[in-house]
N, C-alpha and C positions, 0 to 999 in steps of 0.2 A: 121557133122553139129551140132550149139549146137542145145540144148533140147530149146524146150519156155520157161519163164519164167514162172512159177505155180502162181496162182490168190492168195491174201493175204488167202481167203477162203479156200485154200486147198494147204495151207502150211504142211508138215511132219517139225514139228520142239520141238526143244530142248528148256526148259528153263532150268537156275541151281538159286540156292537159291533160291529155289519153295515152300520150307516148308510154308513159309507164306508172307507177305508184299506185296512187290511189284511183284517181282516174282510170287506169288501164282497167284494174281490178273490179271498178262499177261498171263500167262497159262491158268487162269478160262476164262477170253474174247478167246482167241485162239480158246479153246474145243467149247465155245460157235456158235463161228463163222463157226464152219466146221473143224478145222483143226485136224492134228492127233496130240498130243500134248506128249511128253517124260518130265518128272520132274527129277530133280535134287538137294538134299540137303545134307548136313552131318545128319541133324537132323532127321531119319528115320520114326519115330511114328508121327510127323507134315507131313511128306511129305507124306504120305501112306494114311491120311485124306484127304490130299487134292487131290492126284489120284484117291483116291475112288470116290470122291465127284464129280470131274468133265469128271472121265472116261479115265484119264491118262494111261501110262508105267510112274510107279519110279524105279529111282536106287539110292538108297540111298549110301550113302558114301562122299569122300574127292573130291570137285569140284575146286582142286589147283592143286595139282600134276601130274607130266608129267603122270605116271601110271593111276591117278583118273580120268584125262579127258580123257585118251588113251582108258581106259575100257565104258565109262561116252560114246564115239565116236562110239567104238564098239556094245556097247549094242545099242543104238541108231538108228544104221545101218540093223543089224539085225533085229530089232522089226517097223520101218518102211520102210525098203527097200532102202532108201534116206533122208537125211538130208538136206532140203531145207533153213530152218534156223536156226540159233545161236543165241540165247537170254543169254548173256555172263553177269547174273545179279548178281549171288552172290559178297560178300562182307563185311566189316566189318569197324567199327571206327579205330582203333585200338592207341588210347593213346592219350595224348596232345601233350605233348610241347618237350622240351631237355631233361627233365626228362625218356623219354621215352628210354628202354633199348634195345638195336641191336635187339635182339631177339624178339621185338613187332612190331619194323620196320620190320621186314625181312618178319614177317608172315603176316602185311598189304598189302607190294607189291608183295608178291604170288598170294594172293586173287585176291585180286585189279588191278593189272596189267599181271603179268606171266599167270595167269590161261589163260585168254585172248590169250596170243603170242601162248602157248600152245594150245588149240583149234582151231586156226588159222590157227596153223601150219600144223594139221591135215588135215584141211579140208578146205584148200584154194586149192591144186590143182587139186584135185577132180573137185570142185565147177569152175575153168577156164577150165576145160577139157567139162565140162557140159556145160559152158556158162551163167551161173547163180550161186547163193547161196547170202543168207542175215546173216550178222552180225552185232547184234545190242548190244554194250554193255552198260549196266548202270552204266553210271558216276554223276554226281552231278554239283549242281552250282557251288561247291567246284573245281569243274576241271576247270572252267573258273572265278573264282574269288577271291578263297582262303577264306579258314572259317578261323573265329578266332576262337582259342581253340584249334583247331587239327591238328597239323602238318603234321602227318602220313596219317590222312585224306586225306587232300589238295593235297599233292606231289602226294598221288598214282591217287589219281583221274585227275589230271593235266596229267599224265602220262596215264590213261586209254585214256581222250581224242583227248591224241598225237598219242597215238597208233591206234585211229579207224581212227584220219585224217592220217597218213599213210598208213592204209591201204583201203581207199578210193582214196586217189592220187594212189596208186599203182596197185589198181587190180578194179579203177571204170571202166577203158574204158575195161575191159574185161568182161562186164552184172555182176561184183558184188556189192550187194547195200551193206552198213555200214554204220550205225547209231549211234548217239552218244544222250543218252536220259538222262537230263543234270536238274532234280526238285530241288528247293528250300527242306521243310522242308514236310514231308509225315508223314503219321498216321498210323507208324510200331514201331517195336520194337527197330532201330535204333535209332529213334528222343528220343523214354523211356531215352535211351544208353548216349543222350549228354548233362546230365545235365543240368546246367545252361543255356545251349544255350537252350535246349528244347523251354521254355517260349518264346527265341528273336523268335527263328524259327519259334512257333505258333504263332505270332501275325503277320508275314506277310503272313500268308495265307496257313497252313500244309493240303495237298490235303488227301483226304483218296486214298490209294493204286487201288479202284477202278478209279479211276478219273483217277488218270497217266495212268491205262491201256487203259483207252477210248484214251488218247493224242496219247500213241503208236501206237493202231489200226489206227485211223486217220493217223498218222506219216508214215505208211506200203504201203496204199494209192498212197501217192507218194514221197516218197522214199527219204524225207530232211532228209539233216544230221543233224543236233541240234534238237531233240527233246525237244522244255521246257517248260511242263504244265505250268511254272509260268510265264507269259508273261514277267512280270517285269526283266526278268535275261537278257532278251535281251536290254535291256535300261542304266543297270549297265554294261553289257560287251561293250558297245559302249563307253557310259563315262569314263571308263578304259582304253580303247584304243587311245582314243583323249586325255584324260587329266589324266596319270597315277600317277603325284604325286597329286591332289586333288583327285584322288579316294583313293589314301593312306592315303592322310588329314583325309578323313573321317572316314576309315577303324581304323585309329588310336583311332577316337574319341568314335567309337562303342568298342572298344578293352577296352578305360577306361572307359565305362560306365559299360559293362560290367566285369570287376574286380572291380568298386565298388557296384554292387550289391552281389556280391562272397563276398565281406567284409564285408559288411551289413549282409547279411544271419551267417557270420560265426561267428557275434561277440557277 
């Protein structure tokens, strides 16, 4: 028989890129709410703060690698008995355009997307055996509408989103929920990360990393797949979908406004 599904309040669950931003602040509501919460960063002396602070398990280390999440799974297991959820959040820019050399691409969709199949893979049939488990990865507006500026950006996170809607068509009618939590422009060290976009992305609205975590909690609630604090992405993915070359028209036009403020700053 499975298990029942566990109340959002007394989840046993995992975050990774917890050192700080987003992650830190799903983790800090989690511990808040009751649950048993495990942190996950490369960046050990951030993540160890933020354990202390809200009563954590960290493991610090590499949250990409078949071995880093293998161990990242294990220790998890161990230290609360069951893994109820996956909060699949780390992440990185990583580069622009064509410029960008094999070796920046390759490490965006490790993070970005592999780390994910990798986790997934662990502990999806556990989680059908039990009749529940939640996997929530954090993607970006960028996985449903394409940033300008970032190529490597875009792709992986297009690709994180594809990966949670398959594994939502694949393992929903078996009690497992996947979530896809999908903000505009946040008030972490990412948005520092993107330059000139910074300013476009703060002016339509950069939530601070507490806010997205209230959207999440809400979002656990009842169990929608699109997570997106910025109400506005659902307005722009509909216009994309009904009229994709004027959503390009326009993409285009934010593209040159933005290379000539890059020209203006540099000249």
């Amino acid at each position: 028989m499975p298990s029942p599904d566990p109340a959002p309040s007394s989840l046993r669950a995992v975050v990774t890129g917890a050192a700080g931003g987003i992650g830190a602040a799903i983790a800090t509501r989690l511990a808040a709410q009751g649950c048993r919460v495990m942190v996950a960063d490369i960046d050990g002396d951030r993540l160890g703060e933020t354990a202390a602070r809200i009563g954590a398990y960290a493991v610090p280390g590499d949250c990409a690698s078949a071995d880093g999440v293998a161990r990242l799974i294990d220790a998890a297991t161990a230290e609360l008995g069951e893994i109820d959820a996956y909060f699949a959040n780390a992440g990185i820019i990583g580069g622009a355009g064509l410029e960008t050399p094999d070796e920046q691409w390759a490490a965006t969709l490790d993070l970005n997307v592999m780390a994910h199949v990798r986790a997934a893979r662990l502990l999806m049939p556990g989680w059908v055996a039990r009749g529940h488990g939640r996997f929530v990865v954090t993607a970006s507006a960028a996985g449903l509408l394409s940033m300008i500026g970032g190529a490597p950006y875009s792709v992986s996170k297009h690709a994180a989103v594809a990966f949670a809607e398959w594994l939502a068509i694949t393992y929903g009618g078996k009690g497992i929920a996947v979530q896809a939590l999908c903000p505009q422009g946040v008030q972490t060290a990412m948005l520092d990360q993107a330059g000139d976009l910074r300013d476009l992305l703060s002016a339509q609205g950069a939530l601070t990393p507490e806010e997205v975590a209230g959207h999440v909690w809400d979002a656990l609630q009842d169990n929608r797949f699109l997570i997106l604090p910025h109400p506005q992405v659902a307005d722009y993915y509909r216009f994309r979908a009904t009229d994709t070359d004027a959503w390009l028209a326009g993409m285009q036009r934010l593209q040159a406004g933005w290379e000539a403020l890059a020209a203006r700053r540099d000249a």
